[in-house]
N, C-alpha and C positions, 0 to 999 in steps of 0.2 A: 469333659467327662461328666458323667451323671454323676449325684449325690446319694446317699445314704443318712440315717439317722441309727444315731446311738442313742439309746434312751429318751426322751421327752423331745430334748432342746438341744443336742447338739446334733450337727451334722456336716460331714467328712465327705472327702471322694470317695466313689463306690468302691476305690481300689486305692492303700496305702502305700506306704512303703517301707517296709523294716531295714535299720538302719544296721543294727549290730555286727554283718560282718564288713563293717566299714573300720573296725578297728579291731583284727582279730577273728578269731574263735573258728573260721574255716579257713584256716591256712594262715602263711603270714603274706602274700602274694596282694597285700593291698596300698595304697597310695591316697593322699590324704586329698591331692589334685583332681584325681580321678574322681574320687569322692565327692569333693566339695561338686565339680560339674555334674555327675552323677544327681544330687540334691539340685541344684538348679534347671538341668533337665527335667527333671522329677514334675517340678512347679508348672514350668510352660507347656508340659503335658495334662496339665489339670487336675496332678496329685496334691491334695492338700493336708494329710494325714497322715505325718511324720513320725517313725516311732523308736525310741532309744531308751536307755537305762544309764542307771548310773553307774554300774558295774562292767557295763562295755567298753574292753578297754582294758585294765579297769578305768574309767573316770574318763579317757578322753574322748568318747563316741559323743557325750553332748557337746562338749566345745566344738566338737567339728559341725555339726548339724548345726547349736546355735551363730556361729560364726558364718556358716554359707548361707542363713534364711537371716539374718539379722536386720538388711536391710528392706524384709519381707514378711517384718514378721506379722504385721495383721491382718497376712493374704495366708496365713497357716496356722494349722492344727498341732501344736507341740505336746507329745505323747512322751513323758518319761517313767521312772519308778524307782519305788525303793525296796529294800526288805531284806537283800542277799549283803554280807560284811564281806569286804575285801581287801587287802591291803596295791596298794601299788603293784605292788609284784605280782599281786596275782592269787595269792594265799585265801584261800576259803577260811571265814571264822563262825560259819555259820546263818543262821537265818536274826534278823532282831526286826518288830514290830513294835517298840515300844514307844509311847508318846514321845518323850525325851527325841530318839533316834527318827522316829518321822520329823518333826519337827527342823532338827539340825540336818538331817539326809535333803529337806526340799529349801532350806536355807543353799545348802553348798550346789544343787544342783540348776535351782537358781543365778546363779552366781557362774556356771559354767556353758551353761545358756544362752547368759549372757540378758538376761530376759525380767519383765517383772510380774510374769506371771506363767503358772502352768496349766497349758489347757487340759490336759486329761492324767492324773497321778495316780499310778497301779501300785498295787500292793503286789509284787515281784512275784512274790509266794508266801504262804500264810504262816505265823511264825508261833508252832503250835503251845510257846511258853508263854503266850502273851493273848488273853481273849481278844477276838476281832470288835468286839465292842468298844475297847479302851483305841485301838488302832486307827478303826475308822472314826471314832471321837477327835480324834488328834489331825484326820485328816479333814474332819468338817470342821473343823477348828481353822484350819488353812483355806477355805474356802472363804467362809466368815471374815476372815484379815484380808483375802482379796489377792493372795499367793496361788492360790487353786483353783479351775475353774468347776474341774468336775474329776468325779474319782471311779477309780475302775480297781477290779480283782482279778490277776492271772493265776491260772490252773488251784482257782479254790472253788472246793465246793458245793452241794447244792444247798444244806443246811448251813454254812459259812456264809454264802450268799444270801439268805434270807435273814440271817442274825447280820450282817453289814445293813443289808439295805432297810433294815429296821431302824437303823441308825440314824444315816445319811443315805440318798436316793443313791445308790449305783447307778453310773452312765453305762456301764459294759464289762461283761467281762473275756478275759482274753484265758486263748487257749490254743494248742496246737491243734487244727483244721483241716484232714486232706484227707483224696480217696484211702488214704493206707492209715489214716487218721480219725477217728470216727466215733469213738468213743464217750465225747461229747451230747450224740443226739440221745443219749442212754437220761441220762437226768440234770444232765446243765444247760442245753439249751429251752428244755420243757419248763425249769425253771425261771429262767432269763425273759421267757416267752410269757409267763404268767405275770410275772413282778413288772412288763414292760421295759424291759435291761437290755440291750443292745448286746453283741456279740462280737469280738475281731477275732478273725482266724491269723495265727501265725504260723508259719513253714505249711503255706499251702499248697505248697510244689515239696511236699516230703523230703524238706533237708537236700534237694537235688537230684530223690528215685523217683519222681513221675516225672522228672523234663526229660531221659532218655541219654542226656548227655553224659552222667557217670556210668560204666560200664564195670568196671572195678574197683578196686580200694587202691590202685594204682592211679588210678585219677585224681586220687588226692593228695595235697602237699604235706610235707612233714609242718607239723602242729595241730593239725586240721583235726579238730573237734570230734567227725566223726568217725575217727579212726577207733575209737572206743564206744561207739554206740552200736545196740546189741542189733541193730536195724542192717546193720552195713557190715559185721562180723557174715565172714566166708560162705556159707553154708545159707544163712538167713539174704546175705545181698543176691544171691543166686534165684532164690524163689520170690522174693520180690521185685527183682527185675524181670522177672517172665511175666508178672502178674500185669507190669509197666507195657510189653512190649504185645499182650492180649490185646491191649484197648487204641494199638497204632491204626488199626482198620476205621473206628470211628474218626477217629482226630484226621485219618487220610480224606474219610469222605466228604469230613466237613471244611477241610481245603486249609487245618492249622497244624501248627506244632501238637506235640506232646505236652508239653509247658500251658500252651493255650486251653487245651483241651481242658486239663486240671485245674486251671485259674476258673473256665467254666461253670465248672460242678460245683466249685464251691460261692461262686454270687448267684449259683441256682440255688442254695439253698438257705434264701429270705432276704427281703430288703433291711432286716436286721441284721444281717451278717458282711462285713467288712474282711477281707482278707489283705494281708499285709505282707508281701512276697517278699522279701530280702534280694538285694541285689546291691557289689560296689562298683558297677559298670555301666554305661550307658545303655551301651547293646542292648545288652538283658533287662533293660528299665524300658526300653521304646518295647520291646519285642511282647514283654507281659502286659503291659497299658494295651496293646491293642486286644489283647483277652475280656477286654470292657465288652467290648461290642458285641462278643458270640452270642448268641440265645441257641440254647441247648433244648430239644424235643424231649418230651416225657417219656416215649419211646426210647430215646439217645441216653438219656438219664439210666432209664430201669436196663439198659444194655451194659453198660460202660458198670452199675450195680452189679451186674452180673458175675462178668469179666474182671473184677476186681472185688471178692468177694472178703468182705472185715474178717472172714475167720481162716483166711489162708494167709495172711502175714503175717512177717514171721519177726520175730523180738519185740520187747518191750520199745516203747520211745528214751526213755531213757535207762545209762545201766542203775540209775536208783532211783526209782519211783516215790520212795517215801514221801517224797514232798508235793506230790501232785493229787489235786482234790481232797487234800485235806477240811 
């Protein structure tokens, strides 16, 4: 697989892997077996850009990823974060960005890693009681000790992002990325693009409405995350699946899936942009890795733009926004 670069000096396979519903949050239909094969598949396909949190799970998504890449780990990219409080169970306490809490948050996730060092530490979400000056202080503080190798911001920002990377350089920052997703090229990736900031797209295949596979809210299991996202409520899943099933004539002529087609569009737009597709299945791992290879026409591009137009989708991404681009 070709490479990419995130900011300056590091650089990833052009295509990651999000790790999260390996423990959780879409369904409970997942297996730690699977998983772990899953991840080692991942590698011998030429993924190198591993991505998890510390709240997936909660808590056990990194042990499983540090435990399957462990004996691999300086053939990869270990991407975690902190910022969201959770207890075991699951309980939301909120957002904390404070020195103190960064500090003991990349102590403990260290430590479930398994690892002695993290290659890319996200600020989860920006935690608006706590200036990002003091936060990302805390987290170039962790570089400096040799704990961090490089730091990133998800769904913060464009002025968050310049008040970080005044601090400490931003390697990238991350954000949900997809045709029904878009919202980003409005002022975060123009800023990313100035500052020289790298970009990961997450849920590039829109949560599962541009692979074609989900047809209803029947399709998904009891626990499943998106049973309450305003994306996938009755009325909304109806007109953005027609919006999915406009763009099947490109994806037919070009001889892919639906899924291929959308992994596509988004490493068409810039060798700065990384997307990191979630999958805890192999299948689904071989099936989007070969999405590397498509190169999409300018023509194909401004069509598939067309056929899936930003202002006919329908709900928010998530049902509470408050915490995104702060």
């Amino acid at each position: 697989m070709r490479t990419r670069r995130l900011g300056a000096e590091l650089e990833v396979s052009a295509i990651g892997l999000g790790c999260m519903s390996m423990s959780g949050t879409y369904g409970t239909d997942f297996d730690d077996v699977e998983s772990r094969a899953t991840l080692r598949r991942a590698l011998d396909l030429g993924v190198t850009f591993f991505d998890t949190a510390d709240v997936y799970g909660p808590f056990a998504n990194e042990s499983i990823v540090g435990h399957a890449l462990s004996d691999v780990r300086d053939q990869v990219i270990l991407s975690t974060k902190l910022g969201f409080v959770r207890t075991s169970a699951g309980q939301d306490l909120g957002l904390n960005g404070t020195p103190e809490y960064v500090r003991r948050s990349c102590d403990l996730s260290l430590q479930r890693l398994g690892t002695d060092r993290i290659d890319v530490y996200w600020q989860h979400r920006v935690d608006p009681a706590t200036p990002i000056e003091e936060t990302v202080g805390a987290m170039a503080e962790l570089v400096q000790a040799g704990k961090v190798r490089f730091i990133g911001l998800s769904e913060a920002g464009p002025d968050t992002i310049r008040r970080a990377h005044a601090v400490h350089p931003i390697a990238a920052v991350q954000s949900e990325y997809s045709l029904q997703s878009r919202d980003v090229e409005q002022a975060i990736l123009p800023v990313c693009r100035e500052l020289g900031i790298g970009f990961v797209a997450y849920s590039p295949l829109g949560r599962g409405l541009l692979t074609g596979v989900i047809t209803s809210t029947d399709d998904l299991t009891a626990g499943d995350w998106r049973l309450g996202s305003p994306r996938f409520a009755d009325d909304a899943l109806r007109r953005n699946l027609a919006l999915v099933e406009a763009s099947r004539e490109i994806a037919s002529d070009l001889g892919c899936s639906l899924a291929q087609l959308a992994l596509a569009w988004v490493l068409s737009r810039g060798e700065d942009v990384v997307p990191i597709p979630g999958t805890k299945r192999r299948g689904y791992l071989d099936h989007n890795v070969e999405a590397e290879g498509l190169a999409l026409t300018a023509e194909q591009i401004g069509r598939l733009e067309e056929l899936v137009p930003i202002e006919a989708v329908q709900g928010d991404r998530y049902a509470d926004m408050s915490a995104i681009n702060v």
